[in-house]
Every structure is written in structure tokens, then in C-alpha cells.
Legacy VTK file of the C-alpha trace (Angstrom):
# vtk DataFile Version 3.0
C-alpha trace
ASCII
DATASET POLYDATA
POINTS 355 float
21.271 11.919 -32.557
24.709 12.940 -34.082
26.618 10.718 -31.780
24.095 7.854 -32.881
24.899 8.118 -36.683
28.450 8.762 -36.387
28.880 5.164 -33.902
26.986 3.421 -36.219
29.169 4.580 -39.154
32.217 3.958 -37.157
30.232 0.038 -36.282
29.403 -0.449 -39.924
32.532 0.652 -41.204
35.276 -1.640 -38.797
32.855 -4.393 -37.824
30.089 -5.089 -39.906
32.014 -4.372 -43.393
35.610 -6.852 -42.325
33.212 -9.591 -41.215
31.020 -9.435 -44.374
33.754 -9.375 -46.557
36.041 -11.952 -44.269
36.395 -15.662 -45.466
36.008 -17.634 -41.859
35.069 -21.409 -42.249
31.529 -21.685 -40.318
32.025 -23.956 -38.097
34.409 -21.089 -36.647
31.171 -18.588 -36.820
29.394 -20.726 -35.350
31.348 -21.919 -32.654
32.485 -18.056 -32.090
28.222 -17.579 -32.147
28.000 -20.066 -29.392
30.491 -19.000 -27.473
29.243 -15.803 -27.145
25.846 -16.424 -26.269
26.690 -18.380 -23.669
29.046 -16.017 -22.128
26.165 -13.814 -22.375
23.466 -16.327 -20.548
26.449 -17.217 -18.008
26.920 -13.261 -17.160
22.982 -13.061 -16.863
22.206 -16.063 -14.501
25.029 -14.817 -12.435
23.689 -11.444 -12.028
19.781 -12.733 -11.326
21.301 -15.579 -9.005
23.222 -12.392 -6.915
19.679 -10.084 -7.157
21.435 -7.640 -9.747
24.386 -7.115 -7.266
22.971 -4.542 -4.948
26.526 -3.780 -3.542
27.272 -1.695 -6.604
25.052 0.488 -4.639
25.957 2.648 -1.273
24.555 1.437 1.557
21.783 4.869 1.540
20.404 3.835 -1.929
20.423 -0.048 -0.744
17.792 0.799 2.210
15.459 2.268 -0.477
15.620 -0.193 -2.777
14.830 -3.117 -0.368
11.612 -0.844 0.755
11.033 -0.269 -3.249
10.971 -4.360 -3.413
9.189 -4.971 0.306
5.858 -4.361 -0.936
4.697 -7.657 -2.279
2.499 -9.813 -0.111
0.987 -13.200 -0.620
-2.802 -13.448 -1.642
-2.601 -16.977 -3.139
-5.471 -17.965 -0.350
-7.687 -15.335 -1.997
-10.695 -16.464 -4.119
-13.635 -14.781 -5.449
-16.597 -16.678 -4.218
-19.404 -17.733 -7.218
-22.697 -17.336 -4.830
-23.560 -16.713 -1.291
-23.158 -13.259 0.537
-20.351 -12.074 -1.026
-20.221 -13.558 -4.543
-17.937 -11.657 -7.190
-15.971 -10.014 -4.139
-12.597 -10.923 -3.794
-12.183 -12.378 -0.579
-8.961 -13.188 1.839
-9.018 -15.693 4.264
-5.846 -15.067 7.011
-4.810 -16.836 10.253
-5.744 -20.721 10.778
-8.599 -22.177 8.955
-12.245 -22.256 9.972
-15.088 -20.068 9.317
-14.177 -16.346 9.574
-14.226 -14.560 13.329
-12.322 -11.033 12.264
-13.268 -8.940 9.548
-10.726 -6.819 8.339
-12.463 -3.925 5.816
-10.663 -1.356 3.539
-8.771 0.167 1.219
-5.009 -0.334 0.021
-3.898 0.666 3.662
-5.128 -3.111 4.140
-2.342 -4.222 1.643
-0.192 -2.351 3.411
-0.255 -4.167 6.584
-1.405 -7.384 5.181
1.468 -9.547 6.215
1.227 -8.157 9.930
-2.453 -8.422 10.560
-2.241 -12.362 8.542
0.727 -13.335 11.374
-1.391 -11.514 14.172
-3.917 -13.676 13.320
-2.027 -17.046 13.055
-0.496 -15.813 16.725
-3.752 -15.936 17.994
-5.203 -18.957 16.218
-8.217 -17.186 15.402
-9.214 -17.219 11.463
-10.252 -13.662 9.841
-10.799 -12.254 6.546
-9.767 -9.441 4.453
-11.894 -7.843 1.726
-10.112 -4.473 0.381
-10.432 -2.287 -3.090
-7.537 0.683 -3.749
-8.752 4.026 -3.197
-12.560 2.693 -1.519
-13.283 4.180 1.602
-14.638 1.576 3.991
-18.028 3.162 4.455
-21.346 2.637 4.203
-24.187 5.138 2.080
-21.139 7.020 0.132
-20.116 7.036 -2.895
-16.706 8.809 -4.457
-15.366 10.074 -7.564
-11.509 9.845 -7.613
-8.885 11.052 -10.150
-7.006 7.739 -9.933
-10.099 5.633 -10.709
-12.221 5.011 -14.108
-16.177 5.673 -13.797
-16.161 1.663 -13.560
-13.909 1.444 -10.318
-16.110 3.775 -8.608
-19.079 2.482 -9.248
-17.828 -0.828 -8.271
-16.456 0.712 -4.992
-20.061 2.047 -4.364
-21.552 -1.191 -5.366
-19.567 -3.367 -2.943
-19.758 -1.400 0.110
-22.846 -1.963 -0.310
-23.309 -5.572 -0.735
-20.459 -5.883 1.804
-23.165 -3.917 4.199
-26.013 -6.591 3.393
-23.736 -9.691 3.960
-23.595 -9.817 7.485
-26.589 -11.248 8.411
-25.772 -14.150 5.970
-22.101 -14.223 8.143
-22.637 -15.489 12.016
-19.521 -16.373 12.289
-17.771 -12.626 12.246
-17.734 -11.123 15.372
-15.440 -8.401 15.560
-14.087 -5.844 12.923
-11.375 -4.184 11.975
-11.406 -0.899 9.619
-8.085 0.206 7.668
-8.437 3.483 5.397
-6.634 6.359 4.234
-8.453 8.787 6.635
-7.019 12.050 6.096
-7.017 11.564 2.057
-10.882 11.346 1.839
-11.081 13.858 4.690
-9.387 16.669 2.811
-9.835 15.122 -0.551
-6.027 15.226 -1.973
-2.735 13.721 -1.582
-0.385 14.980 0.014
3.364 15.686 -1.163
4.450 13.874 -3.905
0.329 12.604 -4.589
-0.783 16.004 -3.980
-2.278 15.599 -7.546
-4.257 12.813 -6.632
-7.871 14.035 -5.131
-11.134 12.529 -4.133
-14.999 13.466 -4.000
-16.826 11.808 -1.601
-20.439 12.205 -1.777
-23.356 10.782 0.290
-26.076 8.448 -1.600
-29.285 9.772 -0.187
-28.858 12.926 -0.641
-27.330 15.652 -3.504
-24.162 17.106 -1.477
-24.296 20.122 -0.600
-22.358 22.835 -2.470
-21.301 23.936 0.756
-20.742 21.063 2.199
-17.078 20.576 3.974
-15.965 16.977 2.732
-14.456 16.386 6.153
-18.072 16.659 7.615
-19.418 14.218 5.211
-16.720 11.957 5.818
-17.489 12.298 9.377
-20.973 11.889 9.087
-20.631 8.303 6.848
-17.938 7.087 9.745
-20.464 7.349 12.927
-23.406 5.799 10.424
-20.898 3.222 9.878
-20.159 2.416 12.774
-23.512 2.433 14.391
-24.461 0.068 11.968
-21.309 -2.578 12.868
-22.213 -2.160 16.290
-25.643 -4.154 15.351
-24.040 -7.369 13.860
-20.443 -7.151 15.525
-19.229 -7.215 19.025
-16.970 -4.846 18.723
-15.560 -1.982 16.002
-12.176 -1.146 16.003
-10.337 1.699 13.430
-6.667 1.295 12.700
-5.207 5.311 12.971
-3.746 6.111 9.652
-0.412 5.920 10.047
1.224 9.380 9.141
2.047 10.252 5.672
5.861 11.102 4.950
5.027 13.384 2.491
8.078 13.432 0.787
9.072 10.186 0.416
8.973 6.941 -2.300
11.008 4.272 -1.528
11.540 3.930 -5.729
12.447 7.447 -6.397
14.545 7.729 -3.237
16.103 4.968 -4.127
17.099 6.466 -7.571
18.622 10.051 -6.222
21.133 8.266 -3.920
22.252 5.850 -6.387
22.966 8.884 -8.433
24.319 10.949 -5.700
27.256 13.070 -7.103
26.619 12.298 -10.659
27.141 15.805 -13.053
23.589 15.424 -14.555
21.700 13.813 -11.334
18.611 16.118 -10.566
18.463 18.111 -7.444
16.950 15.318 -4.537
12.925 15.673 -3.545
12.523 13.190 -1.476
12.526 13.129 2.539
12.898 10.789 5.123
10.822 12.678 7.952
8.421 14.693 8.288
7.373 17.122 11.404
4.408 16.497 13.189
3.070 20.183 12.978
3.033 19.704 9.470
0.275 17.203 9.397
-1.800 18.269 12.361
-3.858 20.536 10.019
-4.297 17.421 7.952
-5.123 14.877 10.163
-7.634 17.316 12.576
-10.812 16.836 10.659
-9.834 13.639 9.556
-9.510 11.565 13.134
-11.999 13.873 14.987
-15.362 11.618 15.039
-12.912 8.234 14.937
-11.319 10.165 18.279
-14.621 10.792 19.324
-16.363 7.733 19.088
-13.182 6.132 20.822
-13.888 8.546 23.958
-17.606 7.210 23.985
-16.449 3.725 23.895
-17.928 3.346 20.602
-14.910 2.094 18.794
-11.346 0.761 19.780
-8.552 3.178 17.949
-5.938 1.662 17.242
-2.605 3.800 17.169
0.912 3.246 15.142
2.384 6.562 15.567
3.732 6.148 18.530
6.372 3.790 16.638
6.318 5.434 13.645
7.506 9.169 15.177
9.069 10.572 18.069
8.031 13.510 19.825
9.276 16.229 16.911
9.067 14.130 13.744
7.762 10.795 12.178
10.131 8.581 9.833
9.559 6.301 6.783
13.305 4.723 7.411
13.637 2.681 11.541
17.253 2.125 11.482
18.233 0.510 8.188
14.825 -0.733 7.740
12.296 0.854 5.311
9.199 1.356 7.050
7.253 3.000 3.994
6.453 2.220 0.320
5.504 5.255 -0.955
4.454 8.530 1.226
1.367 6.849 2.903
2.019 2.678 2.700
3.609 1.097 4.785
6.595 -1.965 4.081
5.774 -5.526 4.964
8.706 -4.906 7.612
6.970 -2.401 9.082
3.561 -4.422 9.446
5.612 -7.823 10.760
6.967 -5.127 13.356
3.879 -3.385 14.035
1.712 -6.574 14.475
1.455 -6.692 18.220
-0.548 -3.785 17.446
-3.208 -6.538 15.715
-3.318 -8.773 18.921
-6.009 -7.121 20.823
-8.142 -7.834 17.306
-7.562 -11.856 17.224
-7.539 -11.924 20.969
-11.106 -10.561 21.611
-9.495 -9.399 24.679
-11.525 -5.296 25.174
-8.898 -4.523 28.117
-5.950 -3.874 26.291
-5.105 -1.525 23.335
-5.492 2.457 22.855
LINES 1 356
355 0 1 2 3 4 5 6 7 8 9 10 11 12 13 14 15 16 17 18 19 20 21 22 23 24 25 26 27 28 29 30 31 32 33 34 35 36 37 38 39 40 41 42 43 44 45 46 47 48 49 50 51 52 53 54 55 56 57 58 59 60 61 62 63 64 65 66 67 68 69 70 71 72 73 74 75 76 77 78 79 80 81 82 83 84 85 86 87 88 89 90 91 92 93 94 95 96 97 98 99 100 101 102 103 104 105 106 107 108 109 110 111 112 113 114 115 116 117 118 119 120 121 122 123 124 125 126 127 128 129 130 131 132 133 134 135 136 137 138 139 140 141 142 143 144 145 146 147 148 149 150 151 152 153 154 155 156 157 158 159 160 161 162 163 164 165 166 167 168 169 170 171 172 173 174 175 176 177 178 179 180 181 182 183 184 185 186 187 188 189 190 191 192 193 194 195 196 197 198 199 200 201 202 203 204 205 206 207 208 209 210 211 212 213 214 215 216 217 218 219 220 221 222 223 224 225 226 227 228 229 230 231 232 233 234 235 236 237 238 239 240 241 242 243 244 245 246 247 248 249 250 251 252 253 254 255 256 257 258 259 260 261 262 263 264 265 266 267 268 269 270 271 272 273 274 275 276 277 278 279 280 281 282 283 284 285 286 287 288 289 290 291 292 293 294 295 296 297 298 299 300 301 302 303 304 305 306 307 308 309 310 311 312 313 314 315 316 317 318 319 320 321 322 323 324 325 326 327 328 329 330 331 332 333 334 335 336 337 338 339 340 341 342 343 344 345 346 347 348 349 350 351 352 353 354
């Protein structure tokens, strides 16, 4: 505050006070005006037109900042339909026009691979569509309560699951779908890491939960109802395996402690690139047991990233110089154009291949 009010004695004093009292013709002021707001436009088109000039950066802070900016996709083929089955749901058409084979169903984890499971779909020339709300598992007779979320978002999470659950009849043309959801955060009902703040209540509709009721178990329970009711109007159920949370690690905030790496006053770095695979099998136990299960019965199709996502010790949000993650849980739209072959045995309708 002192250095504030002594610079802008020291400004009113030698700049504001000579030109106030200085006798310059206008058209000098003016063209002096001109000159410098032009110079000024000049040096800002030239910095947009070179993205901000990203080289000022090292090449560590560079790889987080294109994963900070990698997490855009394109919904402009979304529309929210005015009657019919799913009227005031936002819907997604992907892959080639036509009426809707694939249903992909979930939460932001669906954003997250968006791009991959759209081009998966175009591959395969077989037309899907994606309906997915933020923090709403993708299960039927549940409802949640979630720190993140107003009353209205949850209710309107509970409310489309279940008109989502009554539209299939009314949809002949879906035959096979696919399920995308934070597993292990509903499972154990917090983040993890750097959203260990966040938590979640998930609560069955039928009945008043239990006080001692393990959320993993109702979890569990909703995800074999689910599924036993998809296996009724679709051919097949398949369940993408969350892909494993880097629990230290945001692409923006990593991004921020290398680019001031070395600086006097830079704050000691949190984030983390990796993460060790004993250190989320606690987590993801109770979460994946009934989707493992079901997979062993034949039930569902699991469908499993972490195989290039970790190696044998550890799994990594960074694959080379590529950001694979967004934040400690989402994944880049790199990541899900590289991971898409993953989506094939969904468009193909082919049950002999995948895990």
C-alpha cells in the first residue's frame, strides 16, 4: 500500500503535472494519442495471433498448459429435444447420422472422453448418442446429495435418470450401451487428493438408507439393478473402468508451479505426475467389485484403460510430452483420441473382442 501511494505521487508529480501544465498544439496530442493506441492494439494482436507466446515458458510448464487448454470438446450437434422420450434432456448425437444404435450414459467422465468415443463412432459408421450431467451417477432408483451441486442439480439428476430409464421403450433403435462414471467417487463418497473436499451421498429411492449402510454396498446394489434392467431393452451392457485418479495432479495448477519454478516467493510444488497403484487399490476395491463381477458372469463387457494409463508400479497423467489428464480424475481430449480403439468393440457390435 506504501509503494502504491508513493508511485502514484512520483506519476502525478513528473507526468501528470508537466503534461497538464505543457502547451502542445493538439493535433500533436492527438496524433501522440493515436500512435499509442495503436502500438498498443499492434502489440496485442501479435501476442493473441502467437497464443500468448508459450515459449516464454520451459518446456515442463508448456506440457501442462496445453493439458490446462485440451479440455474443450465440440457439442454444437447437441440439442435439447421439445417432446418425445427425452424432451428437456440435453441430447448428443456422435458418429454418422441416422437414428441412434449406441447409447453412451453418464457423468462428466463422458466429457472426458467425448472426442474419442465421437471418432470411434465415425470409424465404425455406426451413429450413437451421448446424454451426460456432472457429478450424476448413471443409475437407476438412486438419488444423491453432493457438496458440488445445489438442491436443484440433484433433484434434476434424480429426475432424469429416471425419465432416461422410461425412454427406452419409446427408442428401438438403441441397441447397445455404454456406461461412463466416476466409480470409485460415489463408491467411497469423496475426492480424492486435491478434491478430497468434494463428497457425495448416494441414497436409494425406495427405501430410507440405512444408518449403517456402507455407501459402497448401495452403490453396488443400484449397479446390478441397473444393469439387469439394460439387459431387457439392450443387447448388450458394457462399463468403461474408471480410469485411475492421479491424485495429485491439475493440469492448471501444475502448470503454474513450473512456470514459477525458482522464483524467491513461488510456493512449495503439490502437484504430482504419478501415482502408485497400491495407493488406490483400497479405493477402487469396493468400487469395481460388482462391475468385476458381473463381467465374470458375462453380464457386462468391462472395458479397461489402465493398462495404457500405468505400468506395472505406477499410473501417469503426462505419456511422453502429452497431457493425458485435466484435472486428477479427467482425462485430455489427447488421451481419449489415443484411447479410442478402446471404443471399437462398442460401434462394432462385435462381443468377441475387448476385456
Amino acid at each position: 500500500m506504501a509503494l502504491s501511494v508513493g508511485l502514484a505521487w512520483l506519476s502525478w508529480r513528473y507526468v501528470e503535472t508537466p503534461v497538464r501544465r505543457a502547451r502542445v498544439p493538439g493535433f500533436v496530442i492527438l496524433g501522440g494519442t493515436a500512435t499509442a493506441s495503436a502500438a498498443t492494439l499492434a502489440l496485442g494482436a501479435w501476442l493473441y495471433l502467437n497464443d500468448g507466446l508459450p515459449n516464454r515458458f520451459g518446456p515442463e510448464a508448456r506440457i501442462h498448459i496445453a493439458a490446462s487448454g485440451d479440455f474443450l470438446q465440440d457439442w454444437s450437434r447437441c440439442r435439447t429435444p421439445s417432446e418425445g422420450p427425452l424432451m428437456g434432456l440435453e441430447v448428443c448425437p456422435i458418429g454418422p447420422e441416422g437414428d441412434p444404435e449406441v447409447l453412451v450414459w453418464g457423468d462428466s467422465h463422458v466429457r472426458a472422453v467425448k472426442e474419442g468415443v465421437d471418432l470411434a463412432a465415425h470409424e465404425a459408421g455406426r451413429p450413437g448418442l451421448i446424454i451426460w450431467r456432472a457429478g450424476c451417477p448413471p443409475l437407476f432408483g438412486i438419488r444423491k446429495v453432493e457438496s458440488a451441486a445445489t438442491l436443484a442439480q440433484d433433484t434434476a439428476c434424480t429426475n432424469a435418470n429416471l425419465q432416461i430409464g422410461q425412454s427406452f421403450q419409446r427408442l428401438p433403435s438403441l441397441e447397445t450401451v455404454l456406461l461412463i462414471g466416476r466409480w470409485s467417487y460415489y463408491a467411497n463418497g469423496t475426492g480424492i487428493g486435491l478434491d478430497a473436499g468434494n463428497t457425495i451421498a448416494v441414497h436409494l429411492l425406495e427405501s430410507p438408507t440405512r444408518l449403517d449402510a456402507r455407501q459402497s454396498d448401495i452403490v453396488a446394489a443400484a449397479a446390478k439393478a441397473t444393469v439387469a434392467r439394460l439387459l431387457d431393452p439392450f443387447d448388450e451392457v458394457m462399463v468403461l473402468r474408471q480410469p485411475p485418479e492421479i491424485a495429485q495432479y491439475d493440469s492448471r495448477l501444475a502448470a503454474r508451479e513450473a512456470a514459477h519454478d525458482g522464483w524467491p516467493l513461488a510456493r512449495e510444488a503439490v502437484t504430482q505426475t504419478s501415482i502408485p497403484r497400491t495407493a488406490l487399490a483400497q479405493r477402487i476395491a469396493p468400487a469395481e467389485a460388482p462391475w468385476s463381477a458381473m463381467a465374470e458372469d458375462g453380464a457386462i463387457r468391462w472395458i479397461d484403460p489402465w493398462p495404457r494409463l500405468c505400468d506395472e508400479g505406477a499410473c501417469h497423467a503426462l505419456n511422453g510430452d502429452t497431457g493425458y489428464y485435466f484435472d486428477n480424475n479427467h482425462l485430455t481430449n489427447s488421451a481419449a483420441l489415443a484411447l479410442r480403439d478402446l471404443f471399437a468393440p462398442v460401434f462394432s457390435g462385435d462381443r468377441s473382442t475387448g476385456s
